[in-house]
C-alpha positions as CSV (number, residue, x, y, z in Angstrom):
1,X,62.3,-115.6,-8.2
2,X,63.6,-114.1,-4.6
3,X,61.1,-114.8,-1.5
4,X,60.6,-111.6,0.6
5,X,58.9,-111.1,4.2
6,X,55.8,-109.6,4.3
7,X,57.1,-107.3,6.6
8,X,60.3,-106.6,4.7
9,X,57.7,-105.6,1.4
10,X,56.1,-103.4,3.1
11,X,58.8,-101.5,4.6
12,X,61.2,-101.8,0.7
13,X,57.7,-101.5,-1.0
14,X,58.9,-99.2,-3.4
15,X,62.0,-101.3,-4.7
16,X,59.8,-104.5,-4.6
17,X,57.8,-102.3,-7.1
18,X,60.7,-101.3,-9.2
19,X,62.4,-104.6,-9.0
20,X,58.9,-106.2,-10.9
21,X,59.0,-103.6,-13.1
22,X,62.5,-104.3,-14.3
23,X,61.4,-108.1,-14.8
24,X,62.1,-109.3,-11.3
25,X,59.2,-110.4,-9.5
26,X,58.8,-111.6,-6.2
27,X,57.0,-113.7,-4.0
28,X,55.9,-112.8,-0.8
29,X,55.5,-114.9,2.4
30,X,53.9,-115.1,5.5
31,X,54.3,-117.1,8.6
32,X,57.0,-119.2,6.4
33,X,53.7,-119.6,3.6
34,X,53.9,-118.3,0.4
35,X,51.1,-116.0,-0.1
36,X,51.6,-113.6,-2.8
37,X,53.5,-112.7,-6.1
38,X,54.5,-109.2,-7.0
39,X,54.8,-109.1,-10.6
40,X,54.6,-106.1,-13.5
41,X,51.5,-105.3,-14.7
42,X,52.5,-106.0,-18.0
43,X,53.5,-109.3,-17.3
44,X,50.2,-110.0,-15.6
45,X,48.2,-108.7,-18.8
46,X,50.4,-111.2,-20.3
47,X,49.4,-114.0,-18.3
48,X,45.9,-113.3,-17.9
49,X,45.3,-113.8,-22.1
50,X,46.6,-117.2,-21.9
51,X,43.9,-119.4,-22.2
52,X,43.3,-122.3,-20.4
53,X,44.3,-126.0,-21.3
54,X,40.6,-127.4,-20.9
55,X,39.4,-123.8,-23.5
56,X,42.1,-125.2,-25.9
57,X,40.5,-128.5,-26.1
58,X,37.2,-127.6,-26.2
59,X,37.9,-125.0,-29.4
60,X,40.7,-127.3,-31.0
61,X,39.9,-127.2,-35.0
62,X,39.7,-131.1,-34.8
63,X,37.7,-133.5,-37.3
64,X,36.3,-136.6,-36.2
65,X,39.1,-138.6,-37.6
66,X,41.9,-136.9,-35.7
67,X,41.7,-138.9,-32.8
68,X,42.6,-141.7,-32.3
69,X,39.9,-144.5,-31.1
70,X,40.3,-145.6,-27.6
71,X,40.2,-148.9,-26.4
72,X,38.5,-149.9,-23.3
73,X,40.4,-150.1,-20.0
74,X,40.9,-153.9,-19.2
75,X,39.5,-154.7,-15.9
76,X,42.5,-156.0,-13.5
77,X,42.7,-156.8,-9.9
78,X,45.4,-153.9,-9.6
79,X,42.9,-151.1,-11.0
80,X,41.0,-149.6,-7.2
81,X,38.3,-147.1,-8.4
């Protein structure tokens, strides 16, 4: 993925646009910073259904004897909590 200028997207706007549309997003920094990515909208309706790891979890189709038991964390002198 290219890095562009702020000031550079604003003055190619347009092409940073088209280039995002064509599958070539980019990201945009500022003062050195990344602060942005321009990106289809097609690809953000993309990424905006994928669900989150901790929703996965939560609504896996797991029964109780799935898992695995855990065992207890031994207590060392190495472990600082």
């Amino acid at each position: 993925m290219r890095e562009i200028q702020l000031k550079d997207a604003k003055a190619t706007l347009s092409a940073v646009v088209d280039d995002a549309v064509k599958g070539k997003a980019a990201i945009i920094t500022r003062h050195g910073q990344r602060t942005a990515v321009v990106i289809s909208y097609e690809e953000y309706e993309k990424l905006k259904k994928v669900p989150s790891f901790g929703w996965l979890l939560a609504n896996a189709p797991l029964e109780e004897d799935d898992l695995p038991e855990r065992q207890p964390a031994r207590a060392t002198s190495d472990n600082h909590f």
